[in-house]
N, CA, C and O atoms as a Tripos MOL2 file, in Angstrom:
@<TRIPOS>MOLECULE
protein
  284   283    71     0     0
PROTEIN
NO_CHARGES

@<TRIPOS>ATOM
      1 N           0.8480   -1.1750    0.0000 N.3       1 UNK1
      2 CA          0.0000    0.0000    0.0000 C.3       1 UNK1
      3 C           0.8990    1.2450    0.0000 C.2       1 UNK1
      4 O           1.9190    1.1250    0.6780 O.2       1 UNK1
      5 N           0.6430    2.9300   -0.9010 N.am      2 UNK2
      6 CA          1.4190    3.5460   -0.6730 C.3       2 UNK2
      7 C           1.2910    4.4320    0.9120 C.2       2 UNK2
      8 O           0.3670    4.6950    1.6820 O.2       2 UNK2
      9 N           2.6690    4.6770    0.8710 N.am      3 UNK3
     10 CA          2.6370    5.7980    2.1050 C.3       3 UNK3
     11 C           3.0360    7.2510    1.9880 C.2       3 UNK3
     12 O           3.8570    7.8580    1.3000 O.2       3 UNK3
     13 N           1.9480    7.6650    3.1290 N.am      4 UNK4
     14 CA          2.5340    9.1030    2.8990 C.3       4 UNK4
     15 C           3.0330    9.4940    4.1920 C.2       4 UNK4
     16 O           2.8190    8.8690    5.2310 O.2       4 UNK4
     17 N           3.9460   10.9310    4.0520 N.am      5 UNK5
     18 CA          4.3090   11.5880    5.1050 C.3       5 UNK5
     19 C           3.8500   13.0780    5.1660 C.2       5 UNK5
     20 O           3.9990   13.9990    4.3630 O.2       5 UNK5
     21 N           3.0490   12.9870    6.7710 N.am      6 UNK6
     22 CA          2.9400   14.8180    6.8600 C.3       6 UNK6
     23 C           3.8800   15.4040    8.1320 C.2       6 UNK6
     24 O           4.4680   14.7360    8.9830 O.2       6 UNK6
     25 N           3.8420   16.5250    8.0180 N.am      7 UNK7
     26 CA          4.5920   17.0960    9.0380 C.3       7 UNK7
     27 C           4.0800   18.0570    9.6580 C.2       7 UNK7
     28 O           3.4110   18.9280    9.1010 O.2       7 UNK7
     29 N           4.4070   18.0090   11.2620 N.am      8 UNK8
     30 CA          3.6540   18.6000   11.9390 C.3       8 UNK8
     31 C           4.2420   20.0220   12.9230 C.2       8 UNK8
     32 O           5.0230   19.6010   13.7760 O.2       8 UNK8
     33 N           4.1420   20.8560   12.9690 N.am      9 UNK9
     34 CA          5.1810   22.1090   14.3670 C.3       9 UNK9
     35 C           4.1480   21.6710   15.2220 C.2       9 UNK9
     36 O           2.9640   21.3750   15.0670 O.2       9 UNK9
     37 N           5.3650   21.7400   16.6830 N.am     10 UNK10
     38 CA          4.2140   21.4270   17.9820 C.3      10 UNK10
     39 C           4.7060   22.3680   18.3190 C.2      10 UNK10
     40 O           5.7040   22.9020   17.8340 O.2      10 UNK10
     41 N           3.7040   22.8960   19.7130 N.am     11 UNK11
     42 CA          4.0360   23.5640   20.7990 C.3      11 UNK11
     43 C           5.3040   23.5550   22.0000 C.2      11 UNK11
     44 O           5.6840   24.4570   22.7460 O.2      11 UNK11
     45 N           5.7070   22.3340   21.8620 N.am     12 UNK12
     46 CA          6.6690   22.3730   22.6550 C.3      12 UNK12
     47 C           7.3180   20.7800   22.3420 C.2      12 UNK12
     48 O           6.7270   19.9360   21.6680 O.2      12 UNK12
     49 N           8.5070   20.6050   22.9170 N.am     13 UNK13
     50 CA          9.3160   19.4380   23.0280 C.3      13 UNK13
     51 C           8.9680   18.1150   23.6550 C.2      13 UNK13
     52 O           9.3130   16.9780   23.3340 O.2      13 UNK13
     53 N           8.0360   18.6400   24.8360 N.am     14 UNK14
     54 CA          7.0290   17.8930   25.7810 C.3      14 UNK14
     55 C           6.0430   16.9250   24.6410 C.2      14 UNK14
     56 O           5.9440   15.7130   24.4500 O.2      14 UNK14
     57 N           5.4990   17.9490   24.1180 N.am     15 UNK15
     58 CA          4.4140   17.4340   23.2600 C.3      15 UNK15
     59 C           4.9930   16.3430   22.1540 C.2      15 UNK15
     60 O           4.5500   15.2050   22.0030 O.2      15 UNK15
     61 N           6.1210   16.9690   21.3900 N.am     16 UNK16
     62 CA          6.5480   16.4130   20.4460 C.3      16 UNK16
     63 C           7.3820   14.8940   20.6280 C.2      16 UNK16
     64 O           7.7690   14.1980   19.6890 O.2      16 UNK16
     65 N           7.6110   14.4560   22.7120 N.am     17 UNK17
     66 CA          7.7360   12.9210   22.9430 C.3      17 UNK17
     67 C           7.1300   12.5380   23.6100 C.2      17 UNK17
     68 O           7.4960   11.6480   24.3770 O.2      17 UNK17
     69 N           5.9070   13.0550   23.6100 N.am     18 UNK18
     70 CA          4.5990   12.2380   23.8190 C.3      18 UNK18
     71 C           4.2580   11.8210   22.7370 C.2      18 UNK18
     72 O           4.4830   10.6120   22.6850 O.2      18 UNK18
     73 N           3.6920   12.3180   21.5560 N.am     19 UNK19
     74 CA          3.0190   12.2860   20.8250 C.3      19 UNK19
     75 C           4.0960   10.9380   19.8530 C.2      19 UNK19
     76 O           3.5690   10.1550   19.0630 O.2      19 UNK19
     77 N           5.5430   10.9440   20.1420 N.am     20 UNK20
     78 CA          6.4260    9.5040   19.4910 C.3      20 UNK20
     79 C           5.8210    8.4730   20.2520 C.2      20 UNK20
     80 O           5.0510    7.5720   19.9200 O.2      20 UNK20
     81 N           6.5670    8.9390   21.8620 N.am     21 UNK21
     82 CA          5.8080    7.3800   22.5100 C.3      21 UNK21
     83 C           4.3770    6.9520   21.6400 C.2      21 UNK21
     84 O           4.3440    5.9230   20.9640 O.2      21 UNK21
     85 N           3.3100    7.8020   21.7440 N.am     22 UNK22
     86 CA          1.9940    7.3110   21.3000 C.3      22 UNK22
     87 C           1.7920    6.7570   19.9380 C.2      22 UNK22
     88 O           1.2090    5.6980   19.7100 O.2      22 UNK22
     89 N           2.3340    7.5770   19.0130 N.am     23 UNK23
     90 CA          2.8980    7.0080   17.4380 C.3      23 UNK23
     91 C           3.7340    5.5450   17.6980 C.2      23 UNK23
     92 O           3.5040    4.7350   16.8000 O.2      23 UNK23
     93 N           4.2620    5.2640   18.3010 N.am     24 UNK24
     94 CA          5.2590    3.6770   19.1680 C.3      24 UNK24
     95 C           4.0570    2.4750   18.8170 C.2      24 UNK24
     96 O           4.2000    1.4510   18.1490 O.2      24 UNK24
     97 N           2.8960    2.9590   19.4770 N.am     25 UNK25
     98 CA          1.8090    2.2960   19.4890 C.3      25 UNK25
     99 C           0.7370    1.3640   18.7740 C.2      25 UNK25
    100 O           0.0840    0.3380   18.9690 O.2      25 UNK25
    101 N           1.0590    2.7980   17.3970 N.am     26 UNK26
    102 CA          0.0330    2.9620   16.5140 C.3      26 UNK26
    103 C           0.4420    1.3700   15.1130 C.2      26 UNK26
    104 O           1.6290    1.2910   14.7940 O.2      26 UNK26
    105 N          -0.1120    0.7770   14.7420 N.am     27 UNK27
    106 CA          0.2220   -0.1800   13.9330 C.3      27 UNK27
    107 C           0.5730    0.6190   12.3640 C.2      27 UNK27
    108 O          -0.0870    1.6440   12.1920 O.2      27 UNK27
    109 N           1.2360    0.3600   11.5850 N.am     28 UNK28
    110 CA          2.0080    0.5080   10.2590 C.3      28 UNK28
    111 C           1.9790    2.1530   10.6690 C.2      28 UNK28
    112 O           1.2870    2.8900    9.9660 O.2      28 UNK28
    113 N           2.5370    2.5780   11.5130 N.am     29 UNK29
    114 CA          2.9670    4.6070   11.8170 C.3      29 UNK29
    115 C           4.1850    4.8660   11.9100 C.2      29 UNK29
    116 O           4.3270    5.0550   13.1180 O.2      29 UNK29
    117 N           4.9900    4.9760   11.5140 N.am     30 UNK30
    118 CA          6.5290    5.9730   11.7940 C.3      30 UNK30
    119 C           6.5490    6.8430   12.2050 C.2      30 UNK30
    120 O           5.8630    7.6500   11.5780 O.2      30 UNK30
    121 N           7.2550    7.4290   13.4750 N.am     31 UNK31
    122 CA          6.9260    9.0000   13.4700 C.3      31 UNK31
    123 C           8.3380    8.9590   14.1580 C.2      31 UNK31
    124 O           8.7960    8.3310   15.1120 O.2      31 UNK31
    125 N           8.9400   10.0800   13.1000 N.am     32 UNK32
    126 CA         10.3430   10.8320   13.7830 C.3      32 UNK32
    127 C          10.2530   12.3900   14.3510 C.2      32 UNK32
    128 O           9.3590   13.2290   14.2440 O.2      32 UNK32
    129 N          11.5400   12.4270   14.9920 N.am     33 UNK33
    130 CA         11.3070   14.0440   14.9880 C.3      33 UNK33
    131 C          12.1830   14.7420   14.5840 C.2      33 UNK33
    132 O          13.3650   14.4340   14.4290 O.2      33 UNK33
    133 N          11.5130   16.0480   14.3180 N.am     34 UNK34
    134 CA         12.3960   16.8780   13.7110 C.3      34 UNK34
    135 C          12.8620   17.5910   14.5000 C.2      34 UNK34
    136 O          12.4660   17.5380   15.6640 O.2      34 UNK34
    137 N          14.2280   18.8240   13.9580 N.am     35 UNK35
    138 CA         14.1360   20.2230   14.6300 C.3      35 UNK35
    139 C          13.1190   21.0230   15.0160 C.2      35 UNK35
    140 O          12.0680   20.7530   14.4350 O.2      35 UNK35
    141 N          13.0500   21.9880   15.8570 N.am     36 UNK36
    142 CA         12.4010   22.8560   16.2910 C.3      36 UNK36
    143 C          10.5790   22.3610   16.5980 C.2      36 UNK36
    144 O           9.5320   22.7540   16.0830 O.2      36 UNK36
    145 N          10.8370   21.4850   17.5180 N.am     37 UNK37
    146 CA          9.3200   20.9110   17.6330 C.3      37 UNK37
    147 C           8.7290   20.3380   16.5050 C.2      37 UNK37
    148 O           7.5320   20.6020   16.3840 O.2      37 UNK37
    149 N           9.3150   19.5040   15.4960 N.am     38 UNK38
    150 CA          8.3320   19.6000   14.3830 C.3      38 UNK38
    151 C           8.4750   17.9010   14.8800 C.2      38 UNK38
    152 O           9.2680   17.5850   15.7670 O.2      38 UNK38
    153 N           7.5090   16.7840   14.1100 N.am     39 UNK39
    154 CA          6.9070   15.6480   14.1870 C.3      39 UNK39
    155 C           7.0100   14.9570   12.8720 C.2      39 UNK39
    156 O           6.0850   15.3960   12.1870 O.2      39 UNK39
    157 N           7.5680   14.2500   12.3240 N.am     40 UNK40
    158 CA          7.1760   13.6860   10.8840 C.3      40 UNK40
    159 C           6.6110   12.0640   11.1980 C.2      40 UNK40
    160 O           7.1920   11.1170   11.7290 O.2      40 UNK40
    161 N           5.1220   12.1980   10.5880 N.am     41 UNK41
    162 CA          4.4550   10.8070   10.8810 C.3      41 UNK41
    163 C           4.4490   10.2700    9.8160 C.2      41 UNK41
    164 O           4.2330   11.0930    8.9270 O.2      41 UNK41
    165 N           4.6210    8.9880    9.3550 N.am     42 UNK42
    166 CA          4.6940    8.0790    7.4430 C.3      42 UNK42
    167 C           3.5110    7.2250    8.5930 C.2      42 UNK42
    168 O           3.5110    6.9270    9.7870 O.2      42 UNK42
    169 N           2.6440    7.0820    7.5090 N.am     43 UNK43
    170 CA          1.6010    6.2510    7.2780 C.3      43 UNK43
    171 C           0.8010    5.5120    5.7600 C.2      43 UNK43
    172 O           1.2520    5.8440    4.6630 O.2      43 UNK43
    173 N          -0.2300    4.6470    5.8310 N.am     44 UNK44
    174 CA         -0.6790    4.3420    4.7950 C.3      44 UNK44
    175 C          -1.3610    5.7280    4.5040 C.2      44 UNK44
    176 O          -1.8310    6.5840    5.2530 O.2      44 UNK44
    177 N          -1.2060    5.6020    2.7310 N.am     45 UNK45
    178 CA         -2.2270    6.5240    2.0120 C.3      45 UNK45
    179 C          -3.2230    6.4990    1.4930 C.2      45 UNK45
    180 O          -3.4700    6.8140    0.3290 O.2      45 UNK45
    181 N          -4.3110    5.9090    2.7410 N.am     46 UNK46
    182 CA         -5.7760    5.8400    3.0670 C.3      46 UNK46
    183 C          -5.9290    6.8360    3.7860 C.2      46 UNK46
    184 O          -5.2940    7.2920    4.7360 O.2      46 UNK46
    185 N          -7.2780    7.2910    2.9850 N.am     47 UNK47
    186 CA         -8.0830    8.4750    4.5110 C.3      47 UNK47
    187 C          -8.5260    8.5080    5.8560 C.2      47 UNK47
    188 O          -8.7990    9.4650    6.5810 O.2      47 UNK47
    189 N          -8.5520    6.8430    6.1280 N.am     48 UNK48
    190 CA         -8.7760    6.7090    7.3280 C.3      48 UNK48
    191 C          -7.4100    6.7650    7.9040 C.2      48 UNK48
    192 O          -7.2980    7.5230    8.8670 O.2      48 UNK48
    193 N          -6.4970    6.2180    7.5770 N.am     49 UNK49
    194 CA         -5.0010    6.2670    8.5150 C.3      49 UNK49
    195 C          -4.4940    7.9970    8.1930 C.2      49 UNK49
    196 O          -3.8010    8.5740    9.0310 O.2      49 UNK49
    197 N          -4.8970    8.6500    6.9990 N.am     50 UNK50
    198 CA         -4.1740   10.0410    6.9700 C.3      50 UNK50
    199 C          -5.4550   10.9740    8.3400 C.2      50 UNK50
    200 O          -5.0650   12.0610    8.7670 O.2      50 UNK50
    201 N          -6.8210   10.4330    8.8540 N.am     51 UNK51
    202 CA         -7.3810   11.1650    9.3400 C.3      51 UNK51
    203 C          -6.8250   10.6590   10.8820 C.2      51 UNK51
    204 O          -6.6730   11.4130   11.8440 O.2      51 UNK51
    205 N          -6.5700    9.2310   10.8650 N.am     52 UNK52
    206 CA         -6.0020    9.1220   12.4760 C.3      52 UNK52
    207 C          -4.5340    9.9200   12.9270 C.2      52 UNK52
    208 O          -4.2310   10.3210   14.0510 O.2      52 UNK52
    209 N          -3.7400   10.0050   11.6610 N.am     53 UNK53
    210 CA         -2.3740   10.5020   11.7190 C.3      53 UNK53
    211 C          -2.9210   12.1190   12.6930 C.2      53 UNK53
    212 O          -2.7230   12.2670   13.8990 O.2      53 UNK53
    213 N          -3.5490   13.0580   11.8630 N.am     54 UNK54
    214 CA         -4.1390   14.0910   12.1200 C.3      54 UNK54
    215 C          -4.9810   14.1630   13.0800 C.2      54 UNK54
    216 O          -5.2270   15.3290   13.3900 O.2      54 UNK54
    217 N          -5.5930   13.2870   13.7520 N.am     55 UNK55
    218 CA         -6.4260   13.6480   15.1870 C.3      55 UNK55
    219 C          -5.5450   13.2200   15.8080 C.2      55 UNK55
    220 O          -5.8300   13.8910   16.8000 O.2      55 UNK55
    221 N          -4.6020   12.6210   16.1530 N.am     56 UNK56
    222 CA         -3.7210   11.6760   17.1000 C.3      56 UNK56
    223 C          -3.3390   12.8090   17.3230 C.2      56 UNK56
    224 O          -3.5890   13.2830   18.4310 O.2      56 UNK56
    225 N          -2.5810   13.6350   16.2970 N.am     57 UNK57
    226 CA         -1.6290   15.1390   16.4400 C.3      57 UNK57
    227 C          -2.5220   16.0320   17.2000 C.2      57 UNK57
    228 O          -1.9390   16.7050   18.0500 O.2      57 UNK57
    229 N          -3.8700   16.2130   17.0930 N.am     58 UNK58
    230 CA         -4.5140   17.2520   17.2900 C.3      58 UNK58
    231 C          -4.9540   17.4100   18.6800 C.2      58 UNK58
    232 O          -5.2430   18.3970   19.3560 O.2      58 UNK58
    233 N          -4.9030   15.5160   19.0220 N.am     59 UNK59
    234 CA         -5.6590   15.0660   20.4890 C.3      59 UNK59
    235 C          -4.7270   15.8810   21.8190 C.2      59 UNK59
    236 O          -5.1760   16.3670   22.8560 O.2      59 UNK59
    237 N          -2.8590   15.7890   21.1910 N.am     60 UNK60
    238 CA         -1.7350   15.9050   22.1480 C.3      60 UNK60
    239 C          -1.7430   18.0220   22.0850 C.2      60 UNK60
    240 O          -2.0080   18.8640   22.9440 O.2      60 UNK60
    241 N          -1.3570   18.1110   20.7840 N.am     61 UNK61
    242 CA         -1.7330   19.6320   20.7410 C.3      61 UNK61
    243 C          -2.5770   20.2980   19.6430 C.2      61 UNK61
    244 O          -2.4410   20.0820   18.4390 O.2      61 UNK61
    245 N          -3.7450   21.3950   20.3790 N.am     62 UNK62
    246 CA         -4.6050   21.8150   20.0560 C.3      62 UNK62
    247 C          -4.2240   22.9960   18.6870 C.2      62 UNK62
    248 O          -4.8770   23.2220   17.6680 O.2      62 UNK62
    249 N          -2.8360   23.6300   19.1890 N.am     63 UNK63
    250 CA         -1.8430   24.4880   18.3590 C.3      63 UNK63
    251 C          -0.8620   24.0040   17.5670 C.2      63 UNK63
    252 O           0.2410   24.5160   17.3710 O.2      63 UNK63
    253 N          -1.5930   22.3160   16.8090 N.am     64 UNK64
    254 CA         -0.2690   22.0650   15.9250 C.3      64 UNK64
    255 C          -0.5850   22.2430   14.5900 C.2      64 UNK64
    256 O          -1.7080   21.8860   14.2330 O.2      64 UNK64
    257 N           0.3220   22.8150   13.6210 N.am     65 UNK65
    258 CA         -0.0250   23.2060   12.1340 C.3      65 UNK65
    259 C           1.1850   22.3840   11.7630 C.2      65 UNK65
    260 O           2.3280   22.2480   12.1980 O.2      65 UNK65
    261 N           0.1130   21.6590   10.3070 N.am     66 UNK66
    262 CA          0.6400   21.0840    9.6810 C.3      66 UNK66
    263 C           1.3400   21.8020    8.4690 C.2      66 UNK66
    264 O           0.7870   22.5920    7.7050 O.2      66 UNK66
    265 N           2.7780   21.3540    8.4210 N.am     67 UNK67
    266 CA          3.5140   21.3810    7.3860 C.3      67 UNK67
    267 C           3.8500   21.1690    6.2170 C.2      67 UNK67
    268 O           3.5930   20.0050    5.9080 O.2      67 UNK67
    269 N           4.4350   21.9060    5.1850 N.am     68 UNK68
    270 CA          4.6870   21.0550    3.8120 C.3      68 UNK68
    271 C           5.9380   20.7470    3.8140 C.2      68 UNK68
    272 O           6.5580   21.2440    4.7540 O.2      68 UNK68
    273 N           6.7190   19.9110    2.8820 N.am     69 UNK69
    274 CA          7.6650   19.1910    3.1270 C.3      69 UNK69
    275 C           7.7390   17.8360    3.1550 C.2      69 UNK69
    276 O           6.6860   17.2060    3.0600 O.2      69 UNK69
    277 N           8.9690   17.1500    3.2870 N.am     70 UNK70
    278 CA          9.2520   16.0100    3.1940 C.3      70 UNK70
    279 C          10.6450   16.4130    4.5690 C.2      70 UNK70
    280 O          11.2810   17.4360    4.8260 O.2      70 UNK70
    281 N          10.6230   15.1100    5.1230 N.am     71 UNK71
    282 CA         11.8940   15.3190    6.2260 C.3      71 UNK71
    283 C          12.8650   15.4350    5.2880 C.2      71 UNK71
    284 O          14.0350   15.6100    5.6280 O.2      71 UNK71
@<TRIPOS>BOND
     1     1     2 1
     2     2     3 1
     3     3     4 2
     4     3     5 am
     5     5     6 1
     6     6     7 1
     7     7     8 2
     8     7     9 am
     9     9    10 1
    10    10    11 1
    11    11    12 2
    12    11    13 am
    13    13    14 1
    14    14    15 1
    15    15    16 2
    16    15    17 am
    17    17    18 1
    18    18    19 1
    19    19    20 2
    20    19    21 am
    21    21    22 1
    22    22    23 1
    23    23    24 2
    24    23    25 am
    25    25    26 1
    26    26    27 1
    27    27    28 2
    28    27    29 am
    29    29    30 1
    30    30    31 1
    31    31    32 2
    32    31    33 am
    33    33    34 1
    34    34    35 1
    35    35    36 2
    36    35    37 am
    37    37    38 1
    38    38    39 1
    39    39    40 2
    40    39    41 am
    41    41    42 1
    42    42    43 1
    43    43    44 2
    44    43    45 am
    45    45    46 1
    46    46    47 1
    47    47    48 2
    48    47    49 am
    49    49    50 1
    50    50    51 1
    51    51    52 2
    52    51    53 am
    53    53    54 1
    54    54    55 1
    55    55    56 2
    56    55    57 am
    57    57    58 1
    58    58    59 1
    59    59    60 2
    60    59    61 am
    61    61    62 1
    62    62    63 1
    63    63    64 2
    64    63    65 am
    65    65    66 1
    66    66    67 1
    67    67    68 2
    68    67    69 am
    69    69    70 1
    70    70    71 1
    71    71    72 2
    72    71    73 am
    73    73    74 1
    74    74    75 1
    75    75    76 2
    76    75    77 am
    77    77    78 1
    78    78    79 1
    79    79    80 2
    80    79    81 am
    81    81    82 1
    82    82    83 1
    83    83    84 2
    84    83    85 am
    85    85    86 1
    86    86    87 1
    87    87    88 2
    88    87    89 am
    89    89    90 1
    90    90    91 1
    91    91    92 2
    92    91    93 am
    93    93    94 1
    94    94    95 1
    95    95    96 2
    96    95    97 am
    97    97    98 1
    98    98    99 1
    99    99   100 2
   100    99   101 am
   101   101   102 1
   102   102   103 1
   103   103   104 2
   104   103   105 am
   105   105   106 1
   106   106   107 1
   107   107   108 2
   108   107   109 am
   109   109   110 1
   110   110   111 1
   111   111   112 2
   112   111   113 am
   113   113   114 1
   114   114   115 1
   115   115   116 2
   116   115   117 am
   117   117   118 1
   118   118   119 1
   119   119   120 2
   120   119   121 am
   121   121   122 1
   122   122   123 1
   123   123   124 2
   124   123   125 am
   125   125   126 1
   126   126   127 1
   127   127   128 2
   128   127   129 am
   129   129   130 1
   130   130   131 1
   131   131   132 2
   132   131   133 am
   133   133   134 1
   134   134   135 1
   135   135   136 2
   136   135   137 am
   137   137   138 1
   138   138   139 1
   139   139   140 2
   140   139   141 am
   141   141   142 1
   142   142   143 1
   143   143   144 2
   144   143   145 am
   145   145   146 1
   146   146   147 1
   147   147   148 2
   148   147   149 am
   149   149   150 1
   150   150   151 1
   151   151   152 2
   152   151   153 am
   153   153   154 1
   154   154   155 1
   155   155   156 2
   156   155   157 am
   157   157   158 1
   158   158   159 1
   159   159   160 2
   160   159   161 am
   161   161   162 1
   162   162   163 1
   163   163   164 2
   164   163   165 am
   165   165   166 1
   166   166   167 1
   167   167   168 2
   168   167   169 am
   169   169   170 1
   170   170   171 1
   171   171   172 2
   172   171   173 am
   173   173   174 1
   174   174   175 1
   175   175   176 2
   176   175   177 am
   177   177   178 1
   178   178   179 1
   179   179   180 2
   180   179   181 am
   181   181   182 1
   182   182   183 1
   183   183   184 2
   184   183   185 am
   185   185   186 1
   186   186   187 1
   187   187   188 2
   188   187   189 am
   189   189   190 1
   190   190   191 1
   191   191   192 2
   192   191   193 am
   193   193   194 1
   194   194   195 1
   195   195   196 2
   196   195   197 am
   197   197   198 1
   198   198   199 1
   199   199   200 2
   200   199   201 am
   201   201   202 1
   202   202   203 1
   203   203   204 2
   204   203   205 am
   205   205   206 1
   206   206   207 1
   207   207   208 2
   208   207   209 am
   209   209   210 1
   210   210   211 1
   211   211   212 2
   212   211   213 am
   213   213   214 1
   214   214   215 1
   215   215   216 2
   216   215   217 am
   217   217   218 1
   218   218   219 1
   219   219   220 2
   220   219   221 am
   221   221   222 1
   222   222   223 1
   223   223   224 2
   224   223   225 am
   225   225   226 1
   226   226   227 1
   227   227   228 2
   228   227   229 am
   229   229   230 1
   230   230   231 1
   231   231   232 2
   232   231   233 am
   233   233   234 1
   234   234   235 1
   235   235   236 2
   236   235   237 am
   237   237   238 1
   238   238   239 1
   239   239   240 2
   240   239   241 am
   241   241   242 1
   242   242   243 1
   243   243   244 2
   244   243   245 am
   245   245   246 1
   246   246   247 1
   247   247   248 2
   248   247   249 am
   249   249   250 1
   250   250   251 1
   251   251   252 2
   252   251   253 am
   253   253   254 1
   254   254   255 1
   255   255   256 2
   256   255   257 am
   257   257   258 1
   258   258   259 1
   259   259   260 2
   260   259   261 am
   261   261   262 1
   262   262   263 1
   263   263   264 2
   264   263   265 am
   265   265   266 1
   266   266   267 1
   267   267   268 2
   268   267   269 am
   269   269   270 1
   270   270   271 1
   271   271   272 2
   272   271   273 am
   273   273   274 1
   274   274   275 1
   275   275   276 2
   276   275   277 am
   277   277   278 1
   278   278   279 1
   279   279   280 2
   280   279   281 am
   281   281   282 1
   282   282   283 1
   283   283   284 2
@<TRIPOS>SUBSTRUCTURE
     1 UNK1         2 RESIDUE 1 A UNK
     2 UNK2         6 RESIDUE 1 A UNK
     3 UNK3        10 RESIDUE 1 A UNK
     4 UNK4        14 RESIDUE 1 A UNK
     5 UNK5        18 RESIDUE 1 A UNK
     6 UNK6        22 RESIDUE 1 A UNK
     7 UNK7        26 RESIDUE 1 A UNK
     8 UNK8        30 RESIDUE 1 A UNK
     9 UNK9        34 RESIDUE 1 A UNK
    10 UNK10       38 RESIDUE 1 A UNK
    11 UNK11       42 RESIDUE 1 A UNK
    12 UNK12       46 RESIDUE 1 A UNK
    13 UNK13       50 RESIDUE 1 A UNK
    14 UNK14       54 RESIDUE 1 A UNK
    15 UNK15       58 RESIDUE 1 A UNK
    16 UNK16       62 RESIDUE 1 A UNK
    17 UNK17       66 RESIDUE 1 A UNK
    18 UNK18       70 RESIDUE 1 A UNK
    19 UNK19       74 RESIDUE 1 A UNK
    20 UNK20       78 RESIDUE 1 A UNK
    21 UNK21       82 RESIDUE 1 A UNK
    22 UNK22       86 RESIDUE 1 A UNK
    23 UNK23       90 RESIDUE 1 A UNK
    24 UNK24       94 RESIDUE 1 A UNK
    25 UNK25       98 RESIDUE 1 A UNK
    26 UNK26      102 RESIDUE 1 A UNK
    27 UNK27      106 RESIDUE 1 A UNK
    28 UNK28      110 RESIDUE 1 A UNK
    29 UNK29      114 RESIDUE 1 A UNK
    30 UNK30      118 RESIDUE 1 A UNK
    31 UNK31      122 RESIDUE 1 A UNK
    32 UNK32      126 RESIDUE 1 A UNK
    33 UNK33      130 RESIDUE 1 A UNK
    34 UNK34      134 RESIDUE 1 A UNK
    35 UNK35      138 RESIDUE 1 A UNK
    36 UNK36      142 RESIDUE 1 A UNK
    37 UNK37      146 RESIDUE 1 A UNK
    38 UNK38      150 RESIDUE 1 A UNK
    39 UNK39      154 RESIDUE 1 A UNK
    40 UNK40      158 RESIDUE 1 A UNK
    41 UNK41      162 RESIDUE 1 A UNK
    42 UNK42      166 RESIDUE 1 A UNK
    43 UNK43      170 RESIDUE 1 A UNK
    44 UNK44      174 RESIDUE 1 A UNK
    45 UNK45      178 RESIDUE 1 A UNK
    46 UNK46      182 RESIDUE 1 A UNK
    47 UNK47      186 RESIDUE 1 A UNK
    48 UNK48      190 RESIDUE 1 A UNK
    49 UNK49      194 RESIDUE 1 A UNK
    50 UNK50      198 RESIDUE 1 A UNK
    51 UNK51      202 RESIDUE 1 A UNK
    52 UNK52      206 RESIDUE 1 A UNK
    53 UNK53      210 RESIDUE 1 A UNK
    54 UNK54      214 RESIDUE 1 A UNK
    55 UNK55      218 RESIDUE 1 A UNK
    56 UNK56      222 RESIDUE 1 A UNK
    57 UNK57      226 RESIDUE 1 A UNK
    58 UNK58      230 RESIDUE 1 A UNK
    59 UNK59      234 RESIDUE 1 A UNK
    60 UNK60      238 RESIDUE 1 A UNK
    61 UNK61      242 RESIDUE 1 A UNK
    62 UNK62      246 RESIDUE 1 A UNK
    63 UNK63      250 RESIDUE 1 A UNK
    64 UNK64      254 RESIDUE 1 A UNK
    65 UNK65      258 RESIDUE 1 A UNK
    66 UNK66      262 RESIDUE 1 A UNK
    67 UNK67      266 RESIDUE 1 A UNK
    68 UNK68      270 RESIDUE 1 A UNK
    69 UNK69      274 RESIDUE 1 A UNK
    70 UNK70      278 RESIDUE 1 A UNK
    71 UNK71      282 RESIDUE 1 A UNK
């Protein structure tokens, strides 16, 4: 199946290893991190796994904007 990657700025550093541990969890999810608070999650490129990628992010912080880019 293909995958995609989005990228995320968090609020803080806190947020951004919580939100790995919890990605740890998640079945077929990658999530690294970047500089400056940012999050990169690879998932399948289904709408249901690109909409869990995006609430998972949204559940930890309320102030995270998603990025364009590739890591």
């Amino acid at each position: 199946m293909p995958r995609i990657t989005f990228g995320f700025s968090l609020s803080g550093p806190r947020i951004q290893q919580d939100l790995l541990k919890e990605f740890a969890l998640h079945r077929d999810v990658i999530a690294s991190a970047g500089a400056d608070h940012i999050i990169w999650v690879e998932t399948n490129d289904s709408p249901v796994a690109m909409w869990e990628a995006r609430a998972t992010v949204r559940m930890f912080d309320d102030g995270a904007t998603e990025i364009d880019g590739q890591p």
